[in-house]
C-alpha atoms as one frame of an Amber mdcrd trajectory, in Angstrom:
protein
  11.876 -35.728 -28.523  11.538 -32.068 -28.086  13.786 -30.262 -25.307  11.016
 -29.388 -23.171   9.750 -32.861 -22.737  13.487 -33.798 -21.923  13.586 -31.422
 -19.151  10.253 -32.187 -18.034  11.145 -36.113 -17.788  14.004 -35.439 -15.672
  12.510 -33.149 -13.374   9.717 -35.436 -12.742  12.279 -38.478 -12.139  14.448
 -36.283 -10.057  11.117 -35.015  -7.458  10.715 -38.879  -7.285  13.985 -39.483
  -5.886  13.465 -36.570  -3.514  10.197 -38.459  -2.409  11.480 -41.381  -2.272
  14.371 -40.341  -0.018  12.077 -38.779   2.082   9.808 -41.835   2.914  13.096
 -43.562   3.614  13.665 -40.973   5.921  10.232 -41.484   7.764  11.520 -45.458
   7.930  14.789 -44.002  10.372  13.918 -43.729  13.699  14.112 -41.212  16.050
  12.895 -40.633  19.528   9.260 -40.876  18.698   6.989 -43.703  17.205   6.361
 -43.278  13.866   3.890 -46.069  11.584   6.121 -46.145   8.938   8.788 -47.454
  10.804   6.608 -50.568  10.646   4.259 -50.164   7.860   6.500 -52.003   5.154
   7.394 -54.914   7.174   6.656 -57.998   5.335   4.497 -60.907   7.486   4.021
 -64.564   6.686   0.139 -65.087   6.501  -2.278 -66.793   4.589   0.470 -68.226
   2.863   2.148 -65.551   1.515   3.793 -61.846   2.280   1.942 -59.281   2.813
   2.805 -55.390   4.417   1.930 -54.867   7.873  -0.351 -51.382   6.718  -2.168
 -54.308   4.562  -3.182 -56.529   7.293  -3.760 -54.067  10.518  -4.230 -50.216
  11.577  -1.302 -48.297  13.057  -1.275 -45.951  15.535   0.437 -43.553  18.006
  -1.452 -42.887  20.472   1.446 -41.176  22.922   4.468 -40.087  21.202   6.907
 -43.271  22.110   3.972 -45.775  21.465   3.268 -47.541  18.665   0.129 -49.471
  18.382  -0.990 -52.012  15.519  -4.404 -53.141  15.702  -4.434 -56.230  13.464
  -8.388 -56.680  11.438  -8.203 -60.340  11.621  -7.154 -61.544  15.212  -5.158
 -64.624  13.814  -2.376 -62.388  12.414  -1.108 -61.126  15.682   1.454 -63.550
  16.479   2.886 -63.667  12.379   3.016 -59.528  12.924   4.796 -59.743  16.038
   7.414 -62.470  14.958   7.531 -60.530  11.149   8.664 -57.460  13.285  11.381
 -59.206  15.713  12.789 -60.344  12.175  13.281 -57.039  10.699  15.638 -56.405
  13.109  14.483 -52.878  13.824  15.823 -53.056  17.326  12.112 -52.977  18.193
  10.774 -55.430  20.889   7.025 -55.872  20.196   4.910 -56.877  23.034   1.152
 -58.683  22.532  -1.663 -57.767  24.368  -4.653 -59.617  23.462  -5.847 -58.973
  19.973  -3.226 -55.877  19.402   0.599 -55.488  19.686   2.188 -52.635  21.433
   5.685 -51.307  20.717   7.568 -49.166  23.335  10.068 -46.719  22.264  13.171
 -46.568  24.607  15.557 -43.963  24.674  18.036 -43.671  21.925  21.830 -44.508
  23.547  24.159 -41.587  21.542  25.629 -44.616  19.967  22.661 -45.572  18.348
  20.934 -42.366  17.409  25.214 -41.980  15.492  24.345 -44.591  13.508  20.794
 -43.790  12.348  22.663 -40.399  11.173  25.143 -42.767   8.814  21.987 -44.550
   7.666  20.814 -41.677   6.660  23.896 -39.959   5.317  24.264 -43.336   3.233
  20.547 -42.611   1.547  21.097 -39.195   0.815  24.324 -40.120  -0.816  22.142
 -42.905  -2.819  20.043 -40.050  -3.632  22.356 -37.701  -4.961  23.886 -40.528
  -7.022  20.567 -41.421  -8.376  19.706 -37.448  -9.079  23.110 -37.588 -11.304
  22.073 -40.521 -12.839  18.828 -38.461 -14.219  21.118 -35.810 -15.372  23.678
 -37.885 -17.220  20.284 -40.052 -19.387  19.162 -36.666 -19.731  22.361 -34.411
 -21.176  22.781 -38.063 -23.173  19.490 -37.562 -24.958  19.871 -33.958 -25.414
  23.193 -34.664 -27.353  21.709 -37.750 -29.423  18.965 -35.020 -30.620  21.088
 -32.282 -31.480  23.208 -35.079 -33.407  19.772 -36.152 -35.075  19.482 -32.511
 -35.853  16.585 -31.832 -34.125  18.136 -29.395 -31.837  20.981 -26.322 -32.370
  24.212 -26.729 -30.695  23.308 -23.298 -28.878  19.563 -25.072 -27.933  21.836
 -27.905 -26.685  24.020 -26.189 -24.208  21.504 -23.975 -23.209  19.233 -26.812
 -22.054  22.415 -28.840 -20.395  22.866 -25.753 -18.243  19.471 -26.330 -17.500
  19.775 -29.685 -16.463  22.367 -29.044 -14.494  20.705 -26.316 -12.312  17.962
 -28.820 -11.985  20.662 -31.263 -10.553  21.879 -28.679  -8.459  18.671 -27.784
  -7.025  17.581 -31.244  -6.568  21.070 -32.099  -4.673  20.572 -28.938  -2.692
  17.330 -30.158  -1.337  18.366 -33.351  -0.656  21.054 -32.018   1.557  18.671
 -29.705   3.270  16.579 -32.718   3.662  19.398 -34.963   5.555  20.682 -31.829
   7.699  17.069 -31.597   9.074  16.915 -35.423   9.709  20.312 -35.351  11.382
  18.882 -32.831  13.618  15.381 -34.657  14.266  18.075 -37.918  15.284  19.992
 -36.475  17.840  17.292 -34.049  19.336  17.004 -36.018  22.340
């Protein structure tokens, strides 16, 4: 496999980590409703699990409201227990055919624990980001021993996958500094 499609592979794996970190990120709460706090829950219906986005719209319509409009009336009560379950801290409140979820104030407490939450999937993140680097200075090295590859080609490109890690690591910590900030912004 050519250098350039090495490079190419990790980079792409490494911007996945980044977006998966930061749809984890969406999933930590702050002071204001967000769907995707929700959106992933898993409810019991029809006989099997399905997502919460699958089975009803979600909305904000003030910024410490969340609203889920399920399509098919039934599923209210299998949302609203599905969501006490998660344990999200979340108390969700039924109103006919839709469920409302109030917001309260984060206690300093609380909002210091979303912040190691979120320092623990940044770390996870970083460790995963290495992981990409070590597969990918491995298959540089099985090439050049294949003799595919120069031994100057070969360094040349691990300093290249290491500024990629570095890079990728530096944007993940940008990425949790900014989240620590949105957490305790009260």
């Amino acid at each position: 496999m050519p250098i350039k499609e090495i490079l190419k592979e990790a980079r792409e794996k490494m911007q996945k980590t980044e977006q998966v970190l930061l749809h984890e990120f969406a999933g930590i709460r702050t002071g204001k409703a967000s769907p995707t706090l929700v959106e992933n829950v898993m409810a019991e219906v029809y006989g099997s699990q399905m997502r919460i986005r699958e089975l009803a719209a979600i909305t904000t319509p003030e910024p410490r409201i969340l609203v889920i409009t399920p399509w098919d009336a039934s599923t209210v009560h299998a949302i609203e227990k599905a969501i006490q379950k998660a344990n999200l801290g979340l108390n969700p409140s039924v109103d006919g055919k839709i469920i409302r979820i109030v917001f309260p104030e984060l206690s300093t407490e609380r909002r210091e624990e979303f912040k190691k939450v979120a320092r623990k999937m940044a770390e996870e993140a970083r460790v995963a980001v290495r992981h990409v680097r070590r597969d990918a200075i491995e298959r540089l090295k099985k090439e050049a021993k294949a003799g595919g590859v120069g031994e100057d080609e070969e360094k040349h490109a691990e300093k290249e996958v290491q500024k990629l890690t570095d890079d990728f690591i530096k944007k993940i910590d940008e990425h949790l500094a900014h989240k620590e900030e949105e957490i305790m912004t009260v």
